[in-house]
C-alpha positions, 0 to 999 in steps of 0.5 A, spaced: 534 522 638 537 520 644 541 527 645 533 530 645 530 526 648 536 528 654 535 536 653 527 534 654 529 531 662 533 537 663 528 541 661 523 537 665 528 538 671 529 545 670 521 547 670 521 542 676 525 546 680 523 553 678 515 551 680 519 548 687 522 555 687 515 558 686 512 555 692 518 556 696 518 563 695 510 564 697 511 562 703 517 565 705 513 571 702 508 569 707 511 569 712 515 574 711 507 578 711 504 575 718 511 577 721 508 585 719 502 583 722 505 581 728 510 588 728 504 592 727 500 589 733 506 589 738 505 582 739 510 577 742 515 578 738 521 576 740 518 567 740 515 569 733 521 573 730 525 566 732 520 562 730 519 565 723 527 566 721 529 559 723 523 557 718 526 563 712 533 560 713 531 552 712 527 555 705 532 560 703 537 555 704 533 550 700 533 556 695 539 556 694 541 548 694 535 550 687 539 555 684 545 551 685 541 545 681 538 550 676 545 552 674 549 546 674 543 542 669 543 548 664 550 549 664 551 541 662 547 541 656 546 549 654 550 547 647 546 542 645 540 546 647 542 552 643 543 547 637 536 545 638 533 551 642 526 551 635 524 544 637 524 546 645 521 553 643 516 552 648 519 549 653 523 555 654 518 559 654 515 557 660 522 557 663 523 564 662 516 565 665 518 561 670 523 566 671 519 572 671 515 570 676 519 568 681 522 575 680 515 578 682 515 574 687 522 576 690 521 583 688 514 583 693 518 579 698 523 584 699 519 590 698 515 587 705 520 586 708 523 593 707 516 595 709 517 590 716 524 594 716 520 600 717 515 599 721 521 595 726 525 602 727 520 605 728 518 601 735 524 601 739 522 594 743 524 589 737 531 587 737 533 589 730 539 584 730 534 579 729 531 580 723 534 578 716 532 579 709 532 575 703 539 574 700 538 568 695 541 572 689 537 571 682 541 575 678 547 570 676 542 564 674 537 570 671 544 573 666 546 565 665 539 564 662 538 570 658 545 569 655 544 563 653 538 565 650 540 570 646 545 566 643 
C-alpha cells in the first residue's frame, strides 16, 4: 500500500511540473510572438531584442531544471510503476496529454521563431547574432516516457 501510495506522489510530481512546463512554454511562446511584432514594425529593436532574450534564457533554463526533475523522478520509480500501470491508467494518461501538449507548444514556438528568422533577414538593420531560438530539447524525456509505457 505504501509502495502506491508513493507512485501516486510522483505521479503528482510529474503533472506538476508538465502543468509548469506548459505555463513556461506559453510565455516563451508569447514572447517569442510580441518579438515578431516588433520585427514587422521596425521598432527599437535592439533594447527589446535583449530584453526579450534575457527574459527566454531564465525560462529555458528553468525548463530544462524541469526536464531534469521529470526524468529523475520517473527514472526512480518506472519499475514499480510498470508493475502497477492499470491501477494509474488514468493518471498516465493525463500525463501523456501533458506530453502532447507541450509538444504543440514547442512546435508553434519554433515555428514563430522561424518566421522571426525570416523576417530578420530580410531587414539587415537587426543584429542577427542576438537572437536565439528554443534549444530545450523534449526528444530524450519523449522517448523515455513512451518506452516505458509500452512496456
Amino acid at each position: 500500500m505504501k509502495e502506491l501510495e508513493e507512485i501516486y506522489n510522483k505521479i503528482n510530481n510529474l503533472n506538476y511540473l508538465l502543468d509548469r512546463k506548459i505555463e513556461i512554454l506559453n510565455i516563451i511562446l508569447n514572447i517569442t510572438k510580441s518579438q515578431h511584432i516588433v520585427f514587422k514594425e521596425d521598432r527599437n529593436v535592439d533594447s527589446f531584442i535583449d530584453i526579450s532574450l534575457e527574459e527566454k534564457q531564465g525560462l529555458i533554463d528553468e525548463l530544462i531544471n524541469i526536464d531534469e526533475m521529470f526524468l529523475s523522478i520517473f527514472e526512480g520509480f518506472k519499475g514499480a510503476l510498470n508493475q502497477n500501470k492499470n491501477i494509474f491508467k488514468e493518471d498516465l494518461k493525463k500525463i501523456q496529454n501533458k506530453i502532447q501538449q507541450i509538444s504543440d507548444i514547442d512546435l508553434k514556438i519554433r515555428l514563430q521563431e522561424e518566421k522571426n528568422k525570416q523576417l530578420i533577414n530580410n531587414n539587415v538593420n537587426f543584429n542577427q547574432e542576438k537572437i536565439k531560438t528554443l534549444k530545450v530539447s523534449k526528444n530524450e524525456m519523449l522517448k523515455k516516457y513512451m518506452n516505458n509505457t509500452k512496456k
